[in-house]
N, C-alpha and C positions, 0 to 999 in steps of 0.2 A: 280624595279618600276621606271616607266618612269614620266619626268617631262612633263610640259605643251609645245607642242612646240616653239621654238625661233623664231621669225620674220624675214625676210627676212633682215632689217637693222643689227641686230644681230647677224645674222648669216654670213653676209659677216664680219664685225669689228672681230670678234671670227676666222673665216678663214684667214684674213689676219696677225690678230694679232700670231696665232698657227703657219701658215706659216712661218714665220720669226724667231719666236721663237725657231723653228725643227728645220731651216738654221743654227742657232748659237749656240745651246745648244744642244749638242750630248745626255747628260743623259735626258733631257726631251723627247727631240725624241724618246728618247727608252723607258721611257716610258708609251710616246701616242703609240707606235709599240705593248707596249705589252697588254695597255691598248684594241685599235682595234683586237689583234690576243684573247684576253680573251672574248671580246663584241662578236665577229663570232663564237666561241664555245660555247658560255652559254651566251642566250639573256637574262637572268635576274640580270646577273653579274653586283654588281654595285663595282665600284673601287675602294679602299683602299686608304685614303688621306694620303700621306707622307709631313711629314712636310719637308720644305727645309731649311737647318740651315743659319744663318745669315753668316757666313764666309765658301766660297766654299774649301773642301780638294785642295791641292796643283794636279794639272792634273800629270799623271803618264808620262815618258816618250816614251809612247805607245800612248799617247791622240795623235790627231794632232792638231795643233797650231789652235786659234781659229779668227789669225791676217789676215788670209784671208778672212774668213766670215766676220769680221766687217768692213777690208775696202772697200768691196763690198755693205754691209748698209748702210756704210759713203757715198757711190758713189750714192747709191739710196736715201740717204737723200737729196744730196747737187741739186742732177739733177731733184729728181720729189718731193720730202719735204715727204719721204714717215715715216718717225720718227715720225715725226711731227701731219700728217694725223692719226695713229695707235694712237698713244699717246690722242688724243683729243676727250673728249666726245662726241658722237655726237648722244645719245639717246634723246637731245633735239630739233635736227634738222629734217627737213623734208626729206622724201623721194630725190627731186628734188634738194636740196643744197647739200648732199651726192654723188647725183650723179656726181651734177657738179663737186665736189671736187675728187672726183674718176677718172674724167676725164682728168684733171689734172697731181693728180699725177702719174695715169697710162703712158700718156704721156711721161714726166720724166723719169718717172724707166724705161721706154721700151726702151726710147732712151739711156741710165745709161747701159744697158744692153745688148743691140746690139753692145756697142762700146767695150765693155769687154768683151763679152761669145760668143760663136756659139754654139745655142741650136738647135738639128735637132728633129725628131720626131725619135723613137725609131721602130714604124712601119712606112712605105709610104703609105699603101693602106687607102682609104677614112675611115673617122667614115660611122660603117653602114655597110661595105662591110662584106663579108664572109669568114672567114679563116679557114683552116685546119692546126694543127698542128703537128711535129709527135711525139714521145712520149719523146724528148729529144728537151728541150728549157731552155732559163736560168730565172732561177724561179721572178732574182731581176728585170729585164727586162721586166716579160708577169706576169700579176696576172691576174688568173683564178678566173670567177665568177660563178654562179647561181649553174647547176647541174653538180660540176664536176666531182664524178667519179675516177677509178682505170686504170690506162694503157689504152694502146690503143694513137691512131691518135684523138685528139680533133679538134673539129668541132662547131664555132661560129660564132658571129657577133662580128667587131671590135668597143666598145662604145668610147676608147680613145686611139685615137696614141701612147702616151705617151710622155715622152719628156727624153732627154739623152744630156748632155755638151759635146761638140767635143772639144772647148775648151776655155780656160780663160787664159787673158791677162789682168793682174793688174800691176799696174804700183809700182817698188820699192820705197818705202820711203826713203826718202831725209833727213838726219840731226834726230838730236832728235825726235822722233814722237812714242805717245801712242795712241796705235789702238783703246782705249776704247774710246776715246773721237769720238762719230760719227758727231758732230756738234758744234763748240765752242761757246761760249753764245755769243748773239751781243748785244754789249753797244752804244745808239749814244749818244753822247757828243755834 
């Protein structure tokens, strides 16, 4: 059973805040992955609340280290205050001061982000255009929507390019430095 819809205010705070959250936290990402792969097979499915224990197990030495996603947050904090923005209630604010504030910090992180990554689109053809595929493509790269079907050449419209990292250029930490800290508190005196 479905709730009331979320508001457009909402819904973006919920997107951005989930966004960054899957950046950095591999077992939550898996699982919103598994939650979305249970929602597409059984629309009544409602999800199982797992509680999250106060002290995290020790990461196996299989995890990958989590000191790159955060200095990349760090980077998006310090350039567009995007911590900051997520973190701050803003169901009292209007439409119009969100926005501006999105503008903002999108600004920031976009430039945070061109100076660190080259992200290209995963396809080149327009959103919109018409694609055939043939029956061998890489699944993590192309998700198949509406009716898709057993074998065979697929045949659609393109709704999103997608996006894929060419690459990232983070800069090595200097002396003592704990990645957790994304923004040190400021004191003025």
């Amino acid at each position: 059973m479905y709730e009331e819809p979320l508001s457009l205010t909402k819904r973006l705070w919920l997107a951005w805040a989930c966004w960054f959250r899957i950046l950095v936290d591999g077992r939550f990402a898996s699982r919103v992955e598994a939650a979305r792969a249970a929602e597409l097979c059984a629309p009544e499915f409602e999800p199982e609340v797992n509680e999250i224990p106060d002290e995290a197990p020790e990461p196996s030495p299989l995890e990958p280290s989590t000191g790159a996603a955060l200095q990349l947050l760090a980077m998006l904090q310090r350039e567009g205050r995007l911590v900051d923005f997520l973190e701050q209630d803003v169901s009292s604010f209007d439409d119009a001061a969100i926005g501006a504030a999105a503008r903002v910090v999108h600004d920031g992180c976009r430039r945070a982000l061109r100076a660190h990554a080259t992200i290209v689109p995963v396809r080149d053809e327009p959103e919109g255009a018409r694609i055939t595929l043939d029956g061998k493509f890489d699944p993590a790269a192309i998700k198949l929507t509406g009716n898709v079907g057993d074998g065979g050449p697929k045949n659609g419209i393109l709704r999103h390019r997608g996006w894929r990292i060419e690459s990232l250029r983070l800069p090595k930490a200097v002396g003592p430095h704990d990645p957790a800290i994304l923004a040190p508190a400021e004191i003025e005196l």
